[in-house]
N, C-alpha and C positions, 0 to 999 in steps of 0.2 A: 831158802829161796829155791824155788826148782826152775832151775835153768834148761832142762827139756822141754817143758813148756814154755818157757820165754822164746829160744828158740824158734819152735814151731810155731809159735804166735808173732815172730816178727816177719819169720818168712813169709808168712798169710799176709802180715802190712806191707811187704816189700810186694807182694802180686798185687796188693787192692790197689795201691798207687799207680800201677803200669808198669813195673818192672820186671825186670827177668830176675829170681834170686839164683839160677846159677850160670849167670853170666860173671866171670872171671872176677869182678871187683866189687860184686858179693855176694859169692860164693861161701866166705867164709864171717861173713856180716853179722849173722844170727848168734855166733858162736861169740864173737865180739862182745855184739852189745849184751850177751847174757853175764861175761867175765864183766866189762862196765859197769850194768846194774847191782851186781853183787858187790861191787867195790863202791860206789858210788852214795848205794841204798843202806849200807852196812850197820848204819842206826837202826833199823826197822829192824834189826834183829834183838833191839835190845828196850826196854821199858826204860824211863827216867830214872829208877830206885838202882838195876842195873849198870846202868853208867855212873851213879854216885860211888857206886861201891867199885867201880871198875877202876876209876880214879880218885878215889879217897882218901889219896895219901896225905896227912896231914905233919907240921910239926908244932910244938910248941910254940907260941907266941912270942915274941921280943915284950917283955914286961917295960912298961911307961907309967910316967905320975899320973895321962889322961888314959879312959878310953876310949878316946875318936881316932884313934888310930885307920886311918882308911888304906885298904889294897886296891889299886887300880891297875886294869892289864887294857891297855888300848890297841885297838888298831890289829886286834885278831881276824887277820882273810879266812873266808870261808866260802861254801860254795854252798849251793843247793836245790833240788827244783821243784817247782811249783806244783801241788796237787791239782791244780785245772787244769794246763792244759799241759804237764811234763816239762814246762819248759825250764831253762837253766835261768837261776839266779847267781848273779854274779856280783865280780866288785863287792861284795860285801864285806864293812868292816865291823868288826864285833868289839864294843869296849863293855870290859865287866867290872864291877867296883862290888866289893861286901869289907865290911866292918869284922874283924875278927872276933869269935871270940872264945877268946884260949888257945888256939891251935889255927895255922894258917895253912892254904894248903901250896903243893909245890907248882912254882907260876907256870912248868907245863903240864903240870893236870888243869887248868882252868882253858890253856887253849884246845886241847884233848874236847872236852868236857863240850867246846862251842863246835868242833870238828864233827865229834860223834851225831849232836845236837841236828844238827846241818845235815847227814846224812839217811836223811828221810823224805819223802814224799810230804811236802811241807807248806805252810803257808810262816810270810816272815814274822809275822805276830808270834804265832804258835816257837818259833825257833826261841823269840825273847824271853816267853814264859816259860817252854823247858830247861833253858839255860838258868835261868834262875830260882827252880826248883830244884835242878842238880847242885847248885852251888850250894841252894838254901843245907839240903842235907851231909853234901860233902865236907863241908865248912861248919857244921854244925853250928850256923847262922840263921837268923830271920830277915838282916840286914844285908839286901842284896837289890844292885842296881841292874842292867842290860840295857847298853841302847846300840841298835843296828840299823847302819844306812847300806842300802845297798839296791843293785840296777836290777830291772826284773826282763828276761827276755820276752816276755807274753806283752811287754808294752814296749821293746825299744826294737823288737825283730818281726814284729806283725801288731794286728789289728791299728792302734795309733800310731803308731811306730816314731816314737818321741824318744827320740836318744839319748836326750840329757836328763833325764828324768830319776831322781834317786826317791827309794822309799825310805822314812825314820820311822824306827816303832822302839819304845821305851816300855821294860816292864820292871817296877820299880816293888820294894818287898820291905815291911817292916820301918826302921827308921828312914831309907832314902824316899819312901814313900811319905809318912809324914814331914820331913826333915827338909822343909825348902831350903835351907843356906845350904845343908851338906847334898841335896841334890845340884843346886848351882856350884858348889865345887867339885860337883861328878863331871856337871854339864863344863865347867873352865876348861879341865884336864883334858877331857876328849874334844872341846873345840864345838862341842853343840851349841 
């Protein structure tokens, strides 16, 4: 990320608006939002393949008589903002379910996984199907569920500005895709 350029490109936003950028309280604005974006964007440094291997740590499976064994992590907060119009998406909760198989992986690499996920220039669709392509590889699964609710500021802080408004996007892989019961017991556990 080159943050000399972000920089000098916010101070140019900060004059196109009518501002002074070196007036006292933001003076040092440019330099802010360049540490922000680097912290905030820190996905976009990295490809889906990238973050599987980043947090791939897997273990051995608990061995059962069945294999319907399902892992469920609900209610993962995440953040992230919108590729139209920058703005912050919030309130978002991230529930993941995948079916193991062989090796499970550890329950804070899957919120990692939705973190890093999120930390892109992004639309929330796009957030569900990279989450579950990282999982697909990390987990060295096909069975993998994602569904994400969460408030988009580009609808609750301008143009309709409808404040209760949540978006759901479900991206579903493998059996939870064919598997309507075990998708409705994806759908019980997280309350969908």
């Amino acid at each position: 990320m080159d943050k000399k350029a972000i920089e000098y490109h916010v101070k140019g936003l900060l004059q196109a608006i009518g501002e002074d950028p070196d007036r006292e309280g933001l003076r040092e604005t440019p330099e802010r939002v360049a540490r922000m974006l680097e912290e905030v964007l820190e996905g976009t440094a990295y490809s889906n393949h990238d973050i599987a291997r980043m947090f791939g740590k897997t273990f051995e499976a608990p061995q059962s008589d069945d294999d319907d064994n399902i892992v469920i992590v609900r209610d993962i907060t995440v953040f992230s903002y919108c590729e139209h119009h920058l703005a912050l998406m919030y309130d978002m909760k991230v529930n993941v379910a995948y079916i193991p198989n062989g090796r499970v992986l550890g329950l804070s690499k899957i919120a990692r996984i939705c973190d890093m996920a999120a930390k892109r220039l992004q639309l929330q669709e796009r957030i569900g199907r990279d989450i579950a392509e990282i999982i697909c590889e990390a987990a060295g699964t096909e069975d993998v569920a994602v569904v994400i609710s969460g408030c988009h500021s580009c609808m609750t802080a301008r143009g309709i500005k409808n404040t209760s408004s949540k978006t759901v996007t479900a991206a579903y892989r493998g059996k939870f895709k064919s598997d309507k019961e075990l998708k409705n017991i994806f759908s019980d556990v997280y309350g969908g």
